[in-house]
C-alpha positions in Angstrom: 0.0 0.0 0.0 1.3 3.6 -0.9 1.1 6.2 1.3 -1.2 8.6 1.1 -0.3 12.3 -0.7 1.9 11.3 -3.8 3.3 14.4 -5.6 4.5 12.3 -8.5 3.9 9.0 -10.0 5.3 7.4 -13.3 5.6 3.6 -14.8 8.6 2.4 -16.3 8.6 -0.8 -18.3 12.0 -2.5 -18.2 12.6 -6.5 -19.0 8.5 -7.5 -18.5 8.3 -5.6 -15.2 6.9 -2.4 -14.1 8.1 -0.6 -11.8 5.6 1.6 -9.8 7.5 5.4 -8.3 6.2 7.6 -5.9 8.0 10.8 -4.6 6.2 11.2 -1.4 6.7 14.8 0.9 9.1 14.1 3.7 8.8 15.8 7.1 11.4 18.5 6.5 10.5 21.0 3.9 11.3 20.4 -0.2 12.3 16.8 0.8 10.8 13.6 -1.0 11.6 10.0 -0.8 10.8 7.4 -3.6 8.9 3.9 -2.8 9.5 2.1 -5.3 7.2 -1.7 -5.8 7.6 -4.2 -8.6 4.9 -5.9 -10.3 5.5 -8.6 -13.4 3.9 -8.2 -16.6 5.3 -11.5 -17.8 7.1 -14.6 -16.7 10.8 -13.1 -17.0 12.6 -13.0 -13.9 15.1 -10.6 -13.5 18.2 -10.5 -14.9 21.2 -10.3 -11.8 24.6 -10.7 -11.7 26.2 -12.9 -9.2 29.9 -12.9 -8.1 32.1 -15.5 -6.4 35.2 -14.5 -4.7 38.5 -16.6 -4.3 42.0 -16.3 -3.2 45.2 -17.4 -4.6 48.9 -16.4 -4.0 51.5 -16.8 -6.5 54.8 -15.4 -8.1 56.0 -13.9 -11.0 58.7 -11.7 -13.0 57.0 -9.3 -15.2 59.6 -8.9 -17.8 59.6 -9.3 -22.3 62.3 -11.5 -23.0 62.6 -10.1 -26.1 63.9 -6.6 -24.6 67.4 -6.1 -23.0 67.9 -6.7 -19.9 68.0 -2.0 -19.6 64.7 -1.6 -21.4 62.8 -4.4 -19.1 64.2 -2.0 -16.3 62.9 0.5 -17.7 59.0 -0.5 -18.4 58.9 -2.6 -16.3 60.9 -1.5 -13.2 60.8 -3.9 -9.6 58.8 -5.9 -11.0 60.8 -7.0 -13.5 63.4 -8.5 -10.5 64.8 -11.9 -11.9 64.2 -13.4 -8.1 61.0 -12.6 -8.8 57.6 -11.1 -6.5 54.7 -12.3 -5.5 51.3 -10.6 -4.6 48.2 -12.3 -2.5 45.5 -11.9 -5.2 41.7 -11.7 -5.0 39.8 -13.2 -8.2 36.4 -12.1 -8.6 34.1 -14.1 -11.0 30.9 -12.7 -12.1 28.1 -14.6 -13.6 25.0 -12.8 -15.4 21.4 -14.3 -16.0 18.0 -14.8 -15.1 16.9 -15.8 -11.7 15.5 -19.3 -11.6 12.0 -19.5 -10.4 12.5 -22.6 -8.7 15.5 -22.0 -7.0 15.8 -17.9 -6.8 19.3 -18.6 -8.1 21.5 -17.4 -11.3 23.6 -20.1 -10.4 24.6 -22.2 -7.2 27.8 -20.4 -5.8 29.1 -23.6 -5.4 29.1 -24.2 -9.1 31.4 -21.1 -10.1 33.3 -21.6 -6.5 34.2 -25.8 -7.5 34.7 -25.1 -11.3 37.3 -22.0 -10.5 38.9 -23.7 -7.7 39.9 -26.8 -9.7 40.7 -25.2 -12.6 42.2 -22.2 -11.9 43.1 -21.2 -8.4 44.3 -24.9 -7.9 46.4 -24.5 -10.5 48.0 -21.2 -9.6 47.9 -21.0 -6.3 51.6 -21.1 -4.7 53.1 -21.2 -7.9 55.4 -19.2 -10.3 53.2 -18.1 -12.8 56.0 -17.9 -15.2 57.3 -21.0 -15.2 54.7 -23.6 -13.1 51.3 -22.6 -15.0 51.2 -24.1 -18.2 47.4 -21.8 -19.6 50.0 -18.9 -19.2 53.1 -20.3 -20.6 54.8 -17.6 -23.0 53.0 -15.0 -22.0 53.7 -11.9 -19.7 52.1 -12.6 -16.4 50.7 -9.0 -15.9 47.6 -9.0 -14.1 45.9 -7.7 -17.5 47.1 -11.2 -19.0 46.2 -13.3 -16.4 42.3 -11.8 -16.2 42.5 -12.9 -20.2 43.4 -16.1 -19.5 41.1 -16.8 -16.8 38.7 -16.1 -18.8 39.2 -18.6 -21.2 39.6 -21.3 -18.5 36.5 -20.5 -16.3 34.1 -19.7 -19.2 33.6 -23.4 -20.9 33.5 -24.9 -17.1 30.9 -22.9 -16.2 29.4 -22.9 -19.4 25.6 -23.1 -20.3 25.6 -19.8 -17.5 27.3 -16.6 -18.8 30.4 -15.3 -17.4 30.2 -11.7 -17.9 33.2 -10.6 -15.7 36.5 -11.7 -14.2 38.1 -9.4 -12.0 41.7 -9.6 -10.6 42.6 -7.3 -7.5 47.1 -7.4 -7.4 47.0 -5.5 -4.9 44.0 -3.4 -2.6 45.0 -0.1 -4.4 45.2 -2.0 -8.0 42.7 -4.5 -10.4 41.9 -5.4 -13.8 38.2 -6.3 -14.9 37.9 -8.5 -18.0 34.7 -8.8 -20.2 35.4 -11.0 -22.7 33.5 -8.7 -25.4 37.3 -7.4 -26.9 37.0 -10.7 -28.3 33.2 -10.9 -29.2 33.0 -13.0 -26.3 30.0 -13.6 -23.5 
């Protein structure tokens, strides 16, 4: 039930659903507050994104080994140290659909949290990612790199759901997110 005294009211149609608004006068003067309800027009369930977080620590040398030793240095700086660095990373994996009437789910965490632990932070995790991963053999273990490959790891294991987003956090102050759509891919 709304309450009474609505100064403004508008329907908005978005995926099947409408969504009823009402600006109602607060207490204080010029102040309003929305109450927003949700009625279906359809069977479509909402569309949510879900996200699964994991934890893996690992080293690595950031370096090209096709520059000199002076320009890896130079772009590349401490991290480029041949005794190598490691970081305590945070993997985010985000899956996007519809909520499941029977369940209220997009999908089980359990499903994304099983699939990326056994084939990714299993694989990683307390390893040199230079030399001890083979999905990231001859390639430059930047965090950018790493969200790339990921993705092509997690999304056929997880697959009929849509992953939509893996996110790396290096360190708290630092993260790549990766969409898959550089590549045309959902």
């Amino acid at each position: 039930m709304l309450p009474p005294g609505p100064v403004f009211f508008f329907r908005n149609f978005v995926r099947g659903l409408t969504f009823h608004s009402v600006a109602v006068p607060l207490f204080s003067v010029g102040s309003t507050a929305a109450i927003v309800r949700c009625t279906s027009n359809s069977k479509l369930m909402p569309r949510v994104t879900i996200t699964r977080r994991l934890r893996f620590n690992a080293a690595h040398r950031v370096y090209n080994p096709a520059f000199s030793d002076a320009r890896n240095n130079e772009v590349f700086g401490k991290c480029n140290n041949p005794n190598w660095h490691g970081h305590n990373y945070i993997l985010d994996v985000s899956v996007t659909g519809d909520v499941d009437p029977d369940t209220g789910y997009v999908i089980d965490l359990s499903i994304i949290r099983d699939a990326v632990t056994k084939h990714v932070i299993d694989v990683v995790d307390h390893r040199n990612l230079n030399i001890d991963v083979p999905f990231l053999r001859d390639m430059i273990p930047t965090t950018e790199n790493l969200a790339v490959a990921f993705w092509h790891v997690i999304a056929p294991v997880i697959a009929p759901h849509v992953l939509t987003r893996v996110r790396i956090y290096e360190t708290e102050n630092n993260f790549v997110d990766y969409h898959g759509e550089a590549n045309g891919e959902s």
